[in-house]
LUMDO-924302 format. One record per residue (C-alpha): z negated, x, y; residue in one letter; residue number from 1. Coordinates in steps of 0.1 Angstrom, whole numbers, plus 2048, in hexadecimal, padded with zeros to 3 digits. Last residue first. Example, Ala and Ser with C-alpha at 12.3 -4.5 7.8 and 13.67 -1.06 7.14 Angstrom:
<nodes>
c3  c1  c2  type  seq
7B9  889  7F5  S  2
7B2  87B  7D3  A  1
</nodes>
This chain:
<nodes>
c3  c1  c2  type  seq
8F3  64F  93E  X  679
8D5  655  925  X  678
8DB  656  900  X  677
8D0  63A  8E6  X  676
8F1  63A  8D4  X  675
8EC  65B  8CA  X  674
8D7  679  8E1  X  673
8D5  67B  906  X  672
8B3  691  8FE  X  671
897  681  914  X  670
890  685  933  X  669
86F  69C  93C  X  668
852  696  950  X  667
835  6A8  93A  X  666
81D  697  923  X  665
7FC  6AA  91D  X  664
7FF  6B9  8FC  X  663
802  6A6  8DD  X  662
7F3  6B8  8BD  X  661
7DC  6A0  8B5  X  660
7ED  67E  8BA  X  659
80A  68C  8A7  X  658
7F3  696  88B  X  657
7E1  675  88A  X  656
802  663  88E  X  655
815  675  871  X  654
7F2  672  85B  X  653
7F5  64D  862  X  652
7D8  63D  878  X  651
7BB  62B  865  X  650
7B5  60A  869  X  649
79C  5F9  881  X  648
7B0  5E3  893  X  647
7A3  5E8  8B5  X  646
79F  60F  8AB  X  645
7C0  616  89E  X  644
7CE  603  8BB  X  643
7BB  614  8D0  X  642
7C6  637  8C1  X  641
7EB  630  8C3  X  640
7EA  622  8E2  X  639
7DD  645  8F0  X  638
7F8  658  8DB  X  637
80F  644  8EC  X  636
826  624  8ED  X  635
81C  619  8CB  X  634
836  602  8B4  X  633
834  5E4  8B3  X  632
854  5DF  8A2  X  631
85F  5CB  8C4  X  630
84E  5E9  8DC  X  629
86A  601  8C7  X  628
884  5ED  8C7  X  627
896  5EE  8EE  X  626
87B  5F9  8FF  X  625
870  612  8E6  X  624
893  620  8DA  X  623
89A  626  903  X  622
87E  63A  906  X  621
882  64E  8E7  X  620
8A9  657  8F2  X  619
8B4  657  8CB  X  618
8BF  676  8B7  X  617
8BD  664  897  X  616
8A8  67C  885  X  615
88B  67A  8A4  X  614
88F  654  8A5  X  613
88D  652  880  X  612
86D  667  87D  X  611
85B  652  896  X  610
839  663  89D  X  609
848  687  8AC  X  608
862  673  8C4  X  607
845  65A  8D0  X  606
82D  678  8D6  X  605
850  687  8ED  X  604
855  668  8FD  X  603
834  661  90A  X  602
834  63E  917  X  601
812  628  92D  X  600
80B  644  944  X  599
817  633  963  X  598
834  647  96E  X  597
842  64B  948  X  596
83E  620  944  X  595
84F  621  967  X  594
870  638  95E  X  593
86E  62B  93D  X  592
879  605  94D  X  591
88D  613  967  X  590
8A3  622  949  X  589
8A5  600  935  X  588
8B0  5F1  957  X  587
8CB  609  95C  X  586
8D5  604  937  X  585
8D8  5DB  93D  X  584
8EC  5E1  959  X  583
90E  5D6  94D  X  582
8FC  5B5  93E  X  581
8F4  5A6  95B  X  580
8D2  592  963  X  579
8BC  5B4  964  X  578
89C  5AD  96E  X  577
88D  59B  950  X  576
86B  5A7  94C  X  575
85F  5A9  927  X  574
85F  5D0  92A  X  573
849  5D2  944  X  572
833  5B5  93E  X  571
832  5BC  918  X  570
826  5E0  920  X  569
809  5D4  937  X  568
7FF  5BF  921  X  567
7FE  5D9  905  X  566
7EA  5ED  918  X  565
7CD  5CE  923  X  564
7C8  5C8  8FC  X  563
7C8  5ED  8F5  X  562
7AA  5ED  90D  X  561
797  5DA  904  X  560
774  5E1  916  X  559
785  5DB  937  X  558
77A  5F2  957  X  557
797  606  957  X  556
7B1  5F1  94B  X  555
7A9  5DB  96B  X  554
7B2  5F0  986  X  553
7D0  5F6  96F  X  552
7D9  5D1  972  X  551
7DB  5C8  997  X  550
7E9  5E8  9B0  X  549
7F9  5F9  99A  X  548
806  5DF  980  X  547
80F  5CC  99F  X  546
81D  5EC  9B4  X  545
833  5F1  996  X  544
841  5CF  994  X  543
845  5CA  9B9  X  542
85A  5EB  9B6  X  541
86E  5E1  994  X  540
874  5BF  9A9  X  539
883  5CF  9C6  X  538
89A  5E9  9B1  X  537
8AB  5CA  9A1  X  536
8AF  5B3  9BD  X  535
8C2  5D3  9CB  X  534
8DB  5D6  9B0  X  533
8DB  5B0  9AB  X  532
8EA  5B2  9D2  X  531
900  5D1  9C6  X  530
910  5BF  9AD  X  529
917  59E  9C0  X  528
92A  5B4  9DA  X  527
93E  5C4  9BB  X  526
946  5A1  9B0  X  525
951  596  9D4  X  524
969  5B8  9D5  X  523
977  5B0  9B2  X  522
980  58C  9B9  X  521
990  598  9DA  X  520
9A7  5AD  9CB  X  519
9AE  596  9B0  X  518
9BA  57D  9CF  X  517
9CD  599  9DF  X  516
9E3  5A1  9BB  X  515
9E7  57A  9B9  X  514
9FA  57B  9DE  X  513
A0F  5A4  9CE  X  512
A18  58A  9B6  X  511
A27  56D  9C7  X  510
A38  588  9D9  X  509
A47  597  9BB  X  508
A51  578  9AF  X  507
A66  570  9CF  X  506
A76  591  9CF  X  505
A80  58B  9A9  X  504
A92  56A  9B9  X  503
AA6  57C  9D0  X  502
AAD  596  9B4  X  501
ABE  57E  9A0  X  500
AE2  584  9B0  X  499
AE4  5A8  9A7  X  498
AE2  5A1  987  X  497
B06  59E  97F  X  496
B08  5BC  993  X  495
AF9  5CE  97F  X  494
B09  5CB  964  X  493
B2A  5D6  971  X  492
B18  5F4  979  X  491
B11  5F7  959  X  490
B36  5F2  94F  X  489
B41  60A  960  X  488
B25  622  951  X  487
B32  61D  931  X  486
B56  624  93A  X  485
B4C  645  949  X  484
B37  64E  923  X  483
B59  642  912  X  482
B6A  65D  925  X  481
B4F  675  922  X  480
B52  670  900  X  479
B75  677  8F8  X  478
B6F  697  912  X  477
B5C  6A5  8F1  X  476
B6B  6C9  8EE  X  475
B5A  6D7  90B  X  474
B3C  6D7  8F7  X  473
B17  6D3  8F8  X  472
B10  6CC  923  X  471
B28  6B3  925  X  470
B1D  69F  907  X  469
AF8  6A5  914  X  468
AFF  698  935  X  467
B12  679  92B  X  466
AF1  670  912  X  465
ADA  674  933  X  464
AED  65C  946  X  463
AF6  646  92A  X  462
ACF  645  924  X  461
AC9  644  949  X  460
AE3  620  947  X  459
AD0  615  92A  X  458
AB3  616  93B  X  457
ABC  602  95A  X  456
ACF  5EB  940  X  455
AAA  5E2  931  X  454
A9D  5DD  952  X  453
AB8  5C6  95A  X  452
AB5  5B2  93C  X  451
A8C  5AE  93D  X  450
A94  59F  95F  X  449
AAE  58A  951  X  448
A92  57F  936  X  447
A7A  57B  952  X  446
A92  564  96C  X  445
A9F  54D  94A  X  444
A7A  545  947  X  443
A74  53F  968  X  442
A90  524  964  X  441
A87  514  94B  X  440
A64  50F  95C  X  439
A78  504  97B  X  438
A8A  4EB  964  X  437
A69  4DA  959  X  436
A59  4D5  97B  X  435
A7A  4C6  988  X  434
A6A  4A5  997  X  433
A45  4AF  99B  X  432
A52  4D1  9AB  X  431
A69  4B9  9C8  X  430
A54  4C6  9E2  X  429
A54  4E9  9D9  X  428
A76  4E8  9D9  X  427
A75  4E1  9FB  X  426
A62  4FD  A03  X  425
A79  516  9F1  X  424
A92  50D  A02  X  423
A84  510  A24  X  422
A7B  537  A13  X  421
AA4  53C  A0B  X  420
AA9  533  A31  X  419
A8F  54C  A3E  X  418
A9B  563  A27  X  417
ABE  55E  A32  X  416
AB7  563  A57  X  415
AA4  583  A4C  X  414
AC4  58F  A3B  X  413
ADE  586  A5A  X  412
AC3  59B  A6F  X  411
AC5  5B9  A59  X  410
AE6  5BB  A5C  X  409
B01  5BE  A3C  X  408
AFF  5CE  A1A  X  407
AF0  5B4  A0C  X  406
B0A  59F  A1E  X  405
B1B  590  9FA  X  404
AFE  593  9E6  X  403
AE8  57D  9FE  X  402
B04  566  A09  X  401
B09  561  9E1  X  400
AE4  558  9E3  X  399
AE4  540  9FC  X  398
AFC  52A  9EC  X  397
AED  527  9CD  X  396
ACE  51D  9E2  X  395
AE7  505  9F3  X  394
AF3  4F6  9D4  X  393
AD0  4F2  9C2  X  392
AC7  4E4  9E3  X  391
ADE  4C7  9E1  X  390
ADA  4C4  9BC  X  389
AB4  4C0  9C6  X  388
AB9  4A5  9DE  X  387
AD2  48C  9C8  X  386
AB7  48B  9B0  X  385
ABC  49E  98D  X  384
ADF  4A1  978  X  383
AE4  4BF  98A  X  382
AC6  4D3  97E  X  381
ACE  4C8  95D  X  380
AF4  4DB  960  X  379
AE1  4F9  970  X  378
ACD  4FC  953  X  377
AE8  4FD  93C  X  376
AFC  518  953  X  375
AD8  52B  952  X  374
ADA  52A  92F  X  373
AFD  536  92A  X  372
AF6  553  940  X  371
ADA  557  92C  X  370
AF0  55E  90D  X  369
B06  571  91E  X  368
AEF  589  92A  X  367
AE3  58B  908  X  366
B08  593  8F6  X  365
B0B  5AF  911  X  364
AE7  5BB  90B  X  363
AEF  5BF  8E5  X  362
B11  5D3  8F0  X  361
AFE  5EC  904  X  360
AE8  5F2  8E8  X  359
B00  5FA  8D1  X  358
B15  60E  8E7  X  357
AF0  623  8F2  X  356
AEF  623  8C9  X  355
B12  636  8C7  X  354
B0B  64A  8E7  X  353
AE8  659  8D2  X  352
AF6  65A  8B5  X  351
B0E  677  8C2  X  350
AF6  68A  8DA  X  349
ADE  68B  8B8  X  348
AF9  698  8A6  X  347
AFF  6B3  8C2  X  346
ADE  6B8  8C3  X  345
AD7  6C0  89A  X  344
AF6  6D7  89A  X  343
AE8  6EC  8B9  X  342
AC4  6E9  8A6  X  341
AD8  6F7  885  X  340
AEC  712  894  X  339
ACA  720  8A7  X  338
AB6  717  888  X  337
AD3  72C  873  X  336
ACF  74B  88E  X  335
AAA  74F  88E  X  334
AAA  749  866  X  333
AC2  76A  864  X  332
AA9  779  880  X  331
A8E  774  86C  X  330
A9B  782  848  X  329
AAB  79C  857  X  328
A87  7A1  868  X  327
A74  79E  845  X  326
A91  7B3  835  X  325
A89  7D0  84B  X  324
A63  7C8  847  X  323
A62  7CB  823  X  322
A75  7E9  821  X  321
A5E  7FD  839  X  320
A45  7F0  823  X  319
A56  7FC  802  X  318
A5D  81D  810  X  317
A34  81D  81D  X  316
A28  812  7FA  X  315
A3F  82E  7E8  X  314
A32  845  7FC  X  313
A0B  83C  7F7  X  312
A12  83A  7D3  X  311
A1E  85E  7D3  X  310
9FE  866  7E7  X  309
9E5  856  7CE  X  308
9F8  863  7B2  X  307
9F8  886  7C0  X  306
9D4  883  7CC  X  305
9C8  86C  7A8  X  304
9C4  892  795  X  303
9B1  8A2  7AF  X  302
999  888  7B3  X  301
993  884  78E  X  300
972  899  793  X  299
967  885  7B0  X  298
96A  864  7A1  X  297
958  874  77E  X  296
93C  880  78F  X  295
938  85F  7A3  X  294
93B  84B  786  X  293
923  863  775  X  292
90C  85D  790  X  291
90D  835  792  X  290
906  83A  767  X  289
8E7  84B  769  X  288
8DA  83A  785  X  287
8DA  818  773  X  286
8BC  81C  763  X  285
8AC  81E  788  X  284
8B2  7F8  787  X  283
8AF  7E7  7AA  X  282
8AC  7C4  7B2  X  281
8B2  7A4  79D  X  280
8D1  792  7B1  X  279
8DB  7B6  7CC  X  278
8D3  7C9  7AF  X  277
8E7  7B4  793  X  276
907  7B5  7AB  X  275
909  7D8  7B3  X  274
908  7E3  793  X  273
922  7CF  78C  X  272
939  7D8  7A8  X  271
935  7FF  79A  X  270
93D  7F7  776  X  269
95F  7E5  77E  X  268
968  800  79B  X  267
963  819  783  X  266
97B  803  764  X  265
998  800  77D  X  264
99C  7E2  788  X  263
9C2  7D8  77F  X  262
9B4  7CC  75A  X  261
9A4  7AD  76C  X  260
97C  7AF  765  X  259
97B  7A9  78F  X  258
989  789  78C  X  257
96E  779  777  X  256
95F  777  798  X  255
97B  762  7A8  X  254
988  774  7C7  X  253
981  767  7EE  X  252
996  774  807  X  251
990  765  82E  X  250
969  768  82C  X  249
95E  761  852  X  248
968  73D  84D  X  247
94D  739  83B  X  246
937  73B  857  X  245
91D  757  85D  X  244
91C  751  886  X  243
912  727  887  X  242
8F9  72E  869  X  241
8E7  74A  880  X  240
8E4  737  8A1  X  239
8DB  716  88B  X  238
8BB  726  87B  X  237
8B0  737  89B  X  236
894  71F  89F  X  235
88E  722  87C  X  234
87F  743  881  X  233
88B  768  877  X  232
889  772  89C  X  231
873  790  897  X  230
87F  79C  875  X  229
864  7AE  865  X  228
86C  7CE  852  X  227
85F  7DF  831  X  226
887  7E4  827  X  225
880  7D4  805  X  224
86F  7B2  813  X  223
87C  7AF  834  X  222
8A4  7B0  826  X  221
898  79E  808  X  220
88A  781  826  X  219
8AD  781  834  X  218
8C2  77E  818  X  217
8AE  762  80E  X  216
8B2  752  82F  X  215
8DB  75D  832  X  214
8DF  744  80F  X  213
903  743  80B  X  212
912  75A  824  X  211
900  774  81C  X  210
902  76F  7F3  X  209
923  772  7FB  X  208
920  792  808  X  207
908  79C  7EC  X  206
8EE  7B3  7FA  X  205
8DA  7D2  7ED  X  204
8BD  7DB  800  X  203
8AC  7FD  809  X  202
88E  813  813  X  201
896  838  806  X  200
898  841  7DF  X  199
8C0  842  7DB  X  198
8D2  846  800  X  197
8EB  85A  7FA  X  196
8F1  84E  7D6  X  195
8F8  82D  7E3  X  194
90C  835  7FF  X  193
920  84A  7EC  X  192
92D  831  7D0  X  191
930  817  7E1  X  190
949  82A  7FF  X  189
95C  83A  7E3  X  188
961  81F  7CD  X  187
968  806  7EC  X  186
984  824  7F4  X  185
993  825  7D3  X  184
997  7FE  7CD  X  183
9AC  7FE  7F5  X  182
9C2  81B  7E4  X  181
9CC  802  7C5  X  180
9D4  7E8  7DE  X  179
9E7  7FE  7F9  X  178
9DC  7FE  819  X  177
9EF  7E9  830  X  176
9D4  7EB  84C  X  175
9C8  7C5  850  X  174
9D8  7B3  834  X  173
9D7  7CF  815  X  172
9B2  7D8  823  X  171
9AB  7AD  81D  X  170
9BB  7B1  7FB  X  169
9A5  7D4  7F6  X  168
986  7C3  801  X  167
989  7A1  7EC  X  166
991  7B9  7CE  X  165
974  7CB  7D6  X  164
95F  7AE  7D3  X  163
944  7B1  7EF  X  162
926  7CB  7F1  X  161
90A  7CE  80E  X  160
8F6  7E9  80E  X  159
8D9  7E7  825  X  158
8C4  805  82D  X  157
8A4  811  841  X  156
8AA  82B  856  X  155
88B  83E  867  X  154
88F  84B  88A  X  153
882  86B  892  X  152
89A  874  8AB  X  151
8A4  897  898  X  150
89D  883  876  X  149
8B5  867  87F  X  148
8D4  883  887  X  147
8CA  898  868  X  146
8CD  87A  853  X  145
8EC  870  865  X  144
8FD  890  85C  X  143
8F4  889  836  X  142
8FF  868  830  X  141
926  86C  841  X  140
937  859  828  X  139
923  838  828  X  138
920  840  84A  X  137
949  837  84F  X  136
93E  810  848  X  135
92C  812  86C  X  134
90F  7FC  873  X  133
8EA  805  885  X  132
8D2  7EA  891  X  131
8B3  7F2  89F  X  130
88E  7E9  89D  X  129
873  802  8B5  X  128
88D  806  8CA  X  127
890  827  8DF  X  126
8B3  82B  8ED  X  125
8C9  818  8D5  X  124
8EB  824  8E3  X  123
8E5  841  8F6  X  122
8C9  84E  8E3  X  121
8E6  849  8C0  X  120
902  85A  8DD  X  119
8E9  879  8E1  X  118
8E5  881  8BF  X  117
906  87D  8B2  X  116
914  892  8CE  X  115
8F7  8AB  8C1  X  114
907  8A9  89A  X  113
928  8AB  8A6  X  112
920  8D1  8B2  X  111
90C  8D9  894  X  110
92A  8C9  879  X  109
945  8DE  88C  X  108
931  8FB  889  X  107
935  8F9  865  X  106
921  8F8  849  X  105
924  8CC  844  X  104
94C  8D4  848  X  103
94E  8EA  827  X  102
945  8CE  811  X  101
967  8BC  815  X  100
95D  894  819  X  99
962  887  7F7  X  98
98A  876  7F2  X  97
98D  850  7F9  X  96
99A  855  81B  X  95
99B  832  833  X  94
986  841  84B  X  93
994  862  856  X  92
991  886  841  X  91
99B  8AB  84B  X  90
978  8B2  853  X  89
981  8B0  880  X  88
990  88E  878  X  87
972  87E  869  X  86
95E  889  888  X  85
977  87D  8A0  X  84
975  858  88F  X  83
952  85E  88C  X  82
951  864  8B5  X  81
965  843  8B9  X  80
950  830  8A4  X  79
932  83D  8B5  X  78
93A  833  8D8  X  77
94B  811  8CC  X  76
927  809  8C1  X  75
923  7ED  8A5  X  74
922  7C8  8A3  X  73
948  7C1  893  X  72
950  7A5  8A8  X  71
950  77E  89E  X  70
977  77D  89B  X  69
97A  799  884  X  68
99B  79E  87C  X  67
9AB  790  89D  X  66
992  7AA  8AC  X  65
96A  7A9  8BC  X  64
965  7C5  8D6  X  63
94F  7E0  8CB  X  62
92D  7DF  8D5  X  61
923  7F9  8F5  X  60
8FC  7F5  8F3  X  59
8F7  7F7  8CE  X  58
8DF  7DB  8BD  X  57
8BF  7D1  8BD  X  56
8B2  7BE  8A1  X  55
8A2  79C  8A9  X  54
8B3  782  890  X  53
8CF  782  89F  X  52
8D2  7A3  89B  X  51
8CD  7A9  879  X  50
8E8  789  872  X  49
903  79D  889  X  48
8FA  7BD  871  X  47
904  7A8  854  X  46
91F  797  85F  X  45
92C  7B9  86C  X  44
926  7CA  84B  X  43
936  7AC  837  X  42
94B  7C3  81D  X  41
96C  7C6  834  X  40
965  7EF  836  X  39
94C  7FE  819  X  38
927  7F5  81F  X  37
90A  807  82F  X  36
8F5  7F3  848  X  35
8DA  806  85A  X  34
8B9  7F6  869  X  33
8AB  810  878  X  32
882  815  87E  X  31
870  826  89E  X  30
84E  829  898  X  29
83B  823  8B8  X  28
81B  83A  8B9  X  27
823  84F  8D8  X  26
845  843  8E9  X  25
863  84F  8DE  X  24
871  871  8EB  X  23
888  886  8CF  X  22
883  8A6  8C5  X  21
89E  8BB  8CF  X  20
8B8  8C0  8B2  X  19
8BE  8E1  89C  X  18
8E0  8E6  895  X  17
8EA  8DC  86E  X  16
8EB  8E9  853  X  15
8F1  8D0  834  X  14
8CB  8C5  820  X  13
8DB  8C3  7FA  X  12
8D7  8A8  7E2  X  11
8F7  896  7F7  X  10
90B  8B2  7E8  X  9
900  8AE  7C4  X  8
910  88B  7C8  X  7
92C  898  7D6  X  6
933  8A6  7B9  X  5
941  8CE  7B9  X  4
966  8D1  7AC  X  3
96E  8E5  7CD  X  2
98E  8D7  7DC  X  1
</nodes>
């Protein structure tokens, strides 16, 4: 390698071919915006800011990546070709060596050199403000000089810095590189892109500075690059602020951090030179001391290869090492959550029968707790009239019939509902007498409905607990046993209960008859709805064709005026046409639908006056119905002025300027904002 800086390299003009002069249009100078910075530094946040804010950028924009989730704003056209191009020198982009000087008097250099050409008309074509970001530039200074000048374009730069310690950890992540390799390559991409480009239009930024204050950043950008940003407005404020979020920087080092001994004493100087020109603008005293860090970087090239490619060695043996014990490491956890979750569902299975024994026994002692009841109950049913004990009997009767032929003809079960409901009409005539026992015995029917239910599910659960034992080992037959014996005895329990579903029948028909009557209920309400609904609509109508037909007639001709207005608004807004609460809003609504139609509300004047409806987000029209016309507040910028001149006060500046400045209203809704929003 030849011991020649490649700063004295970028002071010469390389050979290159010769390129056609490229077509613009007469008198349109053609200006570049081009963003230098070393990979990871914030050059796509950057360049996605420039256009944004009315820069164009490349036609065929790479696709955004799991690294870079907001895209990297630069042509995949050219990246691929530099990607070529770095390969045909010997070189690719991650290299911290100079590019070899040989390459830039080559033939190799004239035939990339007219590719280049054509894919930068291909991609920008002819705008008069582009955008233009690839960190392998920083590199490459000299061939894309020759490229702008041959289609007499004229490149204004950006160089954007970060922490090189946040670079090379974020490098490290992405690529693998090495930490101590990732320092090298920020040195070498600072280092050149600042002395290639030394006395042209440029500005230094601070990434973080970027995603601090973007407006500053902005408005250096336009002052030191002697260009105006077209869509640098407020009104693209939140578009910007929503793309450069924090969330964009994903490795963020200390400052002090930088002064740790592991940075080499270069990279130290470098980063801080960077820093006070991107806070207090350039120093040319600090020339000097960027080119001897250059000098000295290239000169000591040859001496950090070997170390530099050792270290590379070493870094991929470790790696390779790393990830053989990272997948040992994930297949040994693999297998011990496999063991584990087995263990865990087997123990599960286990408590699972034990508390389904629990729970089986509970239910047991409560079934035989309300069989005790009911046997109480029945004992005070005897002791009543002679009548009742008789139908007690049969009813008791009847039922055993019913479980013992359930099974039976359909005409033997209709005969016995027609029997159980002649019961259940003479009962009813003796409810006076045993009005207290039948409520004891409702009772008794819910909580042996509640019992049934609850064995229904504890029959599934022994279902579903059997399965699972039988499914997990052979070896627990034990359980499958005990899990048969349980579901005996469920079935035993239900058919102790068997006998109550002649009376759950009944309650279910009594409440499919109270289901009908809410029917009903709900229909008449709806009916009652739609009548208001209509009695509603008829007297906005008459309303409007009254204030139509009778009072503005009259506004015209009367010499006060506001007077008259303000009537009109109180009988609007004072009329009570809604009765029911639920359409209060659609009342409110017809309301500003007529003011609007007859002149009397302009939402957008009353939005501009009221500086806590515009902050709150409030539907205007709505605010003033509902507080606004209370407050006495004006309706319009007409209002406003008679007001002012019935009372002879002077408006408020926001009113004046309001008034002033309001065009003529246009039929618009209003912004379904807060609590106040439109339905």
């Amino acid at each position: 390698m030849s011991g020649t800086s490649s700063s004295a390299r970028k002071a010469e003009k390389p050979k290159t071919a010769k390129a056609p002069a490229a077509r613009r249009p007469k008198g349109r100078k053609l200006v570049c915006a081009v963003v230098l910075g070393m990979h990871r530094s914030g050059t796509s946040a950057l360049t996605g800011m420039l256009g944004i804010l009315g820069c164009d950028l490349p036609k065929t924009l790479m696709p955004a990546s799991e690294s870079n989730e907001r895209g990297h704003h630069e042509s995949q056209k050219i990246n691929d070709f530099m990607n070529v191009l770095l390969t045909s020198a010997g070189t690719r982009w991650d290299d911290w060596l100079p590019m070899a000087e040989g390459w830039y008097d080559s033939g190799r250099a004239e035939d990339f050199q007219a590719k280049a050409i054509d894919l930068f008309r291909e991609e920008h074509g002819t705008s008069r403000l582009c955008a233009m970001k690839n960190p392998r530039i920083c590199r490459l200074l000299p061939f894309w000089d020759q490229v702008w000048s041959a289609v007499e374009v004229e490149p204004r730069f950006a160089l954007i810095h970060r922490n090189p310690m946040e670079v090379a950890a974020s490098l490290e992540k992405r690529n693998g590189i090495d930490l101590h390799l990732g320092l090298l390559i920020w040195l070498r991409h600072v280092l050149e892109a600042e002395a290639g480009t030394r006395g042209r239009p440029r500005s230094f930024v601070s990434y973080p500075e970027l995603l601090q204050n973007w407006k500053r950043t902005a408005e250096k950008l336009q002052s030191d690059l002697q260009i105006t940003l077209p869509r640098f407005s407020l009104g693209v404020a939140a578009e910007v602020e929503e793309f450069l979020t924090p969330t964009l920087r994903h490795f963020v080092e200390a400052p002090e951090g930088i002064d740790a001994p592991i940075v080499p004493a270069w990279i130290q100087d470098a980063f801080g030179i960077m820093e006070r020109w991107a806070a207090r603008g350039e120093d040319k005293k600090d020339y000097v001391r960027l080119d001897r860090l250059l000098k000295a970087f290239d000169d000591a090239a040859p001496t950090f290869l070997r170390i530099v490619q050792k270290n590379g060695e070493i870094s991929k043996a470790e790696a390779t090492a790393r990830e053989s014990l990272t997948k040992t490491a994930e297949e040994k956890a693999a297998l011990e959550k496999s063991v584990s979750d087995l263990q865990a569902k087997l123990a599960g299975l286990e408590r699972g029968m034990q508390e389904a024994g629990r729970r089986q026994s509970d239910l047991e002692s409560a079934c035989a707790a309300l069989q005790a009841e009911r046997t109480e109950l029945s004992r005070n049913l005897e002791t009543s009239h002679q009548e009742i004990a008789e139908l007690t009997r049969n009813f008791i009767t009847l039922e055993d019939r019913l479980e013992t032929f359930k099974s039976g003809a359909r005409e033997k079960e209709d005969a016995a509902q027609a029997h159980l409901k002649e019961l259940h009409a003479t009962l009813g005539r003796k409810e006076e007498e045993t009005e207290a026992q039948q409520r004891a015995l409702q009772r008794l029917r819910d909580q042996l409905s509640q019992t049934q239910s609850e064995l229904r599910q504890r029959a599934h659960e022994a279902d579903e607990t059997a399965n699972g034992l039988r499914r997990a080992d052979a070896s627990l037959s034990g359980l499958e046993t005990r899990n048969t014996e349980l579901e005996d005895e469920v079935g035993q329990q239900k058919a102790r209960v068997e006998d109550l579903l002649g009376e759950i029948s009944r309650i279910r028909e009594q409440g499919r008859l109270d289901q009908k009557q809410r029917f009903d209920e709900i229909a008449s309400l709806t009916r009652r709805i739609l009548e208001q609904d209509a009695e509603l609509e008829a007297r906005e109508s008459a309303l409007q064709q009254e204030i139509e037909g009778r009072l503005l007639p009259r506004l015209e001709n009367s010499e006060s005026l506001a007077l008259r207005l303000s009537e009109v608004l109180d009988a609007i807004l004072t009329t009570d046409i809604v009765v029911r609460r639920p359409l209060r809003r659609l009342a409110d609504k017809r309301k500003a639908k007529l003011l609007e139609a007859l002149g009397l509300f302009d939402p957008k004047w009353y939005r501009e006056v009221n500086t806590d409806v515009r902050e709150a987000g409030a539907d205007p029209a709505l605010h003033f119905i509902r507080y606004g016309h209370a407050e006495g507040r004006a309706a319009s910028p007409e209002m406003a002025r008679l007001k002012e001149s019935r009372s002879g006060g002077v408006p408020p500046p926001e009113a004046e300027r309001a008034v002033a400045l309001s065009p003529p209203r246009p039929k618009e809704s209003p912004a379904p904002l807060n609590s106040l929003q439109p339905t």
